[in-house]
N, C-alpha and C positions, 0 to 999 in steps of 0.2 A: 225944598231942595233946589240948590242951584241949578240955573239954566245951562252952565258947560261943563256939568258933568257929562263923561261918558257913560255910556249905557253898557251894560255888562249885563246876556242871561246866562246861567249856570242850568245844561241840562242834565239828567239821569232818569233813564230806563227804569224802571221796578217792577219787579215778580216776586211774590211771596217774601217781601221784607217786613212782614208786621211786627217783628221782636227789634228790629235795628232800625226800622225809617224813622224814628223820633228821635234816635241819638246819630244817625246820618244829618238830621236834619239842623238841629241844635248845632253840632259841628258846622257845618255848612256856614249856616247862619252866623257863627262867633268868627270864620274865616272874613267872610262877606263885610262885614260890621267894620274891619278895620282897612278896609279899601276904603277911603276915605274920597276919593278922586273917583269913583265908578259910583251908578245907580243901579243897583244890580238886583236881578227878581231871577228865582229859582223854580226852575219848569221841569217837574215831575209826570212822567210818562207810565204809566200803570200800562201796565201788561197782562190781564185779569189772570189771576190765579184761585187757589184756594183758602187763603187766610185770608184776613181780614184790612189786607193793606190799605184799601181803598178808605175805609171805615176812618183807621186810625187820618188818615190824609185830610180826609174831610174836618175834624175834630181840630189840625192845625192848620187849614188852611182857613178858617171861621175866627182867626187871630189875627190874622198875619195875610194883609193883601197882597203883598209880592210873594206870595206863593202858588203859584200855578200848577194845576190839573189839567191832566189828559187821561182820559179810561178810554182806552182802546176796545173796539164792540167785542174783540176775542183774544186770545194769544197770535198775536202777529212773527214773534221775537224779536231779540236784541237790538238788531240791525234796521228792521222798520221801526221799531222804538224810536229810535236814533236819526231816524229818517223824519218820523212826525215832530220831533220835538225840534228841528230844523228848520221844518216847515211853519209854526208857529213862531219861533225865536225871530227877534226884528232889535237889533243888538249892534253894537260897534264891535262888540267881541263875543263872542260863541264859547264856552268851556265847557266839556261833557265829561262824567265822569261817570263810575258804576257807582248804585247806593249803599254797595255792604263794605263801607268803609276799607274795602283794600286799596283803593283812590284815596290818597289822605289829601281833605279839601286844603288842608297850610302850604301845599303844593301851589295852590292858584295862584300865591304872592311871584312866584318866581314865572306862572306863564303869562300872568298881567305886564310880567317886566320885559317878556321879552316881545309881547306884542308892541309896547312903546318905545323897543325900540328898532319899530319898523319890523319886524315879520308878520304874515299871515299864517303860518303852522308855528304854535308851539307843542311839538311833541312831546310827551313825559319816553322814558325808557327808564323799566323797570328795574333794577339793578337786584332787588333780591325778595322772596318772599317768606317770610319766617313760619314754618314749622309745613313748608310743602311736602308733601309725599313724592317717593322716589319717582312711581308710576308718572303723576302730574308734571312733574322737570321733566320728565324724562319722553312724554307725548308733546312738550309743549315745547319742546328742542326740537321732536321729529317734524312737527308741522310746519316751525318757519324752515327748516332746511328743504323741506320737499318743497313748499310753495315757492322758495325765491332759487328754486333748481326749476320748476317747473313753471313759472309765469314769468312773462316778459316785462312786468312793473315788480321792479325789486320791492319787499315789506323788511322794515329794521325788525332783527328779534328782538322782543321785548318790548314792542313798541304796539300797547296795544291803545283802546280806544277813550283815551286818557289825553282832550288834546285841549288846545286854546284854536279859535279859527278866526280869521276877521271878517269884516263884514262881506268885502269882494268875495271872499271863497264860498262862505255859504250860500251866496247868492250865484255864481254862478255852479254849485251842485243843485240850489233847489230849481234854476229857470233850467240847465242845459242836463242834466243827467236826469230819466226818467226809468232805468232799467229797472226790470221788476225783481231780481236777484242783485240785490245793489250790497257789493265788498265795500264798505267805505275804506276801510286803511287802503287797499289799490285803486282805488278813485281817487283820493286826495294823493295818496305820491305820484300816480299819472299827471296829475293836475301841474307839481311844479312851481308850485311857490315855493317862495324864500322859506324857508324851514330852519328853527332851531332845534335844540333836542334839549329836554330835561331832563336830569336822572334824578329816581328816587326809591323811596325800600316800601314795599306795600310790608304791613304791621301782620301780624297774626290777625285770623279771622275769628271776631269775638261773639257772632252770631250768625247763623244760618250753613249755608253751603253752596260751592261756586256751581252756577247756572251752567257753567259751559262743560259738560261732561264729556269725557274723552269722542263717542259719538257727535253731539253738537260743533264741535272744536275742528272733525273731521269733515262734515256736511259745510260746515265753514269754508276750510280750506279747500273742499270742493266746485264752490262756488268763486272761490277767489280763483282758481285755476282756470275755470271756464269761462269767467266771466273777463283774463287776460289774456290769454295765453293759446296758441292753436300748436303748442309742443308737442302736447297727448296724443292730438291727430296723423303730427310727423312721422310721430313714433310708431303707430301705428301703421303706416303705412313702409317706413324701414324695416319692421319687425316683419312685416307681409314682404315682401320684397326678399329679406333673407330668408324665409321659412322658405318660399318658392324654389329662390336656388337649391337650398340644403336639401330639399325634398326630390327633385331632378338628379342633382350628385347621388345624395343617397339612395333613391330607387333604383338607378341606373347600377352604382355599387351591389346591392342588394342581387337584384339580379343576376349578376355575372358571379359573384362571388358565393352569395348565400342566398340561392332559390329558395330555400325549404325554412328562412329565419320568422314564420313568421311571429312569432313575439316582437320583436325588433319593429316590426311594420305595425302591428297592433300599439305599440307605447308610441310610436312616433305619428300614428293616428292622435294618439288620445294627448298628446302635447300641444299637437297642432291644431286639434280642435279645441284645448280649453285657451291655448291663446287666442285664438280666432272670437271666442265668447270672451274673452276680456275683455278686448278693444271693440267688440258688439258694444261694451257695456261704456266704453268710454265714448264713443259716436253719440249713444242716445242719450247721454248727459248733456250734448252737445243738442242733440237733438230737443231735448225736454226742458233745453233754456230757449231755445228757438220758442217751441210750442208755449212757453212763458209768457215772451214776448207779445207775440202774436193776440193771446185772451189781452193783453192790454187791462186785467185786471188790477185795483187800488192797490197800494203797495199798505196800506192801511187803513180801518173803517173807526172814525171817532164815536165815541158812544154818549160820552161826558165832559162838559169843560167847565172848571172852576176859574174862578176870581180873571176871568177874559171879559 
């Protein structure tokens, strides 16, 4: 192999893809093949599940030396996935993608292009998904509008974890960001590099089923919020603020007019006490990233590494 090629690693997170990481992987590979100008090794992050993904991985990576393992010691998720295979990658250029082919790897030709010419983010934006259910559009609309209504680092819809990064970037998220609930899409656009954007049509899903279930997708965006944004707490304390007034007017009213209302006083109890428990519940969010923080526990434990 020539000496000035660039280096190119291709990462992707995996959980329970034993029916699709062999045709993820074949794709990958016949993409990679015609980069003729990159050295490119593809860094596969297992995420222990219940099938046999590991199994099948082993079986091709016993072929094929630029094929990299990581078996994570347990289920870490998506985002420490994403985080260790990072951390491993030592690359001119970075491309992540998910492994059940709704990332179509023939995409890399256009973010190889646009890293040459001079960006550090090439962002894909997904433009459409074939045969989505209403539900799916329809959480996956509400979530970037709450998030980029409620955190102070905007996230493009559509713009999920599908990206090209160059060498500077990864290097200053693996030396300078340590947070142990780490949002990569609002880390990298805090970040501020030159930024392209890709579009493209993720295909019908020809095996398995999408990992990020309307719960997971929500605990996400929950962390994105917290982990930007101190809006919730504003809010919280505007909302305290008006209820106090309201409560003064109102009891004051109450009194002079309707002594005897007390239903009226019982409901305006039980409003004011379940807001009171919401924003409870938003503080210790705030509070249980703290408490995170603080254990300073690994953001991931490696169990296995192939072909390193």
């Amino acid at each position: 192999m020539s000496a000035h090629l660039k280096t190119l690693t291709v990462i992707a997170p995996v959980y329970n893809e034993a029916n699709i990481i062999a045709d993820f992987y074949n794709a990958l590979k016949k993409e990679l093949l015609l980069e003729k100008e990159y050295n490119a090794t593809i860094l596969l992050v297992v995420d222990p599940g219940k099938d046999n993904t590991i199994t099948v991985l082993k079986k091709l990576s016993a072929n094929d030396a630029r094929l990299q393992v990581i078996t994570l010691s347990r289920r870490f998720g998506h985002q420490s996935s994403l985080i260790a295979g990072l951390d491993y990658a030592n690359a001119d250029a970075v491309v992540m993608l998910d492994a059940d082919l709704q990332h179509p790897p023939e995409v890399i030709h256009d973010l190889l292009r646009g890293f040459e010419a001079g960006f550090d983010i090439v962002q894909t934006v997904r433009l459409k998904t074939e045969n989505i259910g209403v539900l799916k559009n329809m959480s996956s609309r509400l979530y970037y509008f709450l998030i980029n209504k409620l955190s102070d680092t905007p996230v493009r819809p559509a713009a999920a974890d599908f990206r090209l990064m160059s060498r500077r970037l990864v290097d200053v998220i693996r030396t300078n960001f340590k947070e142990r609930n780490m949002f990569l899409r609002g880390v990298i656009g805090w970040i501020g590099y030159r930024t392209k954007y890709v579009e493209f049509r993720a295909p019908n899903r020809s095996a398995g089923e999408s990992k990020y279930t309307f719960i997971r997708l929500l605990r996400l965006g929950l962390a994105g919020v917290v982990a930007f944004s101190r809006k919730p707490l504003r809010l919280a304390f505007s909302f305290g603020l008006a209820l106090f007034l309201f409560g003064i007017i109102g009891g004051l009213v109450l009194v002079v007019i309707l002594p005897s209302w007390f239903s009226v006083l019982a409901a305006l109890v039980a409003i004011i006490g379940g807001i009171q428990l919401l924003f409870l519940g938003v503080i210790g969010e705030y509070i249980g990233a703290v408490f995170d923080e603080v254990k300073a526990r690994p953001l991931y434990l490696v169990d296995e590494k192939i072909n390193f």
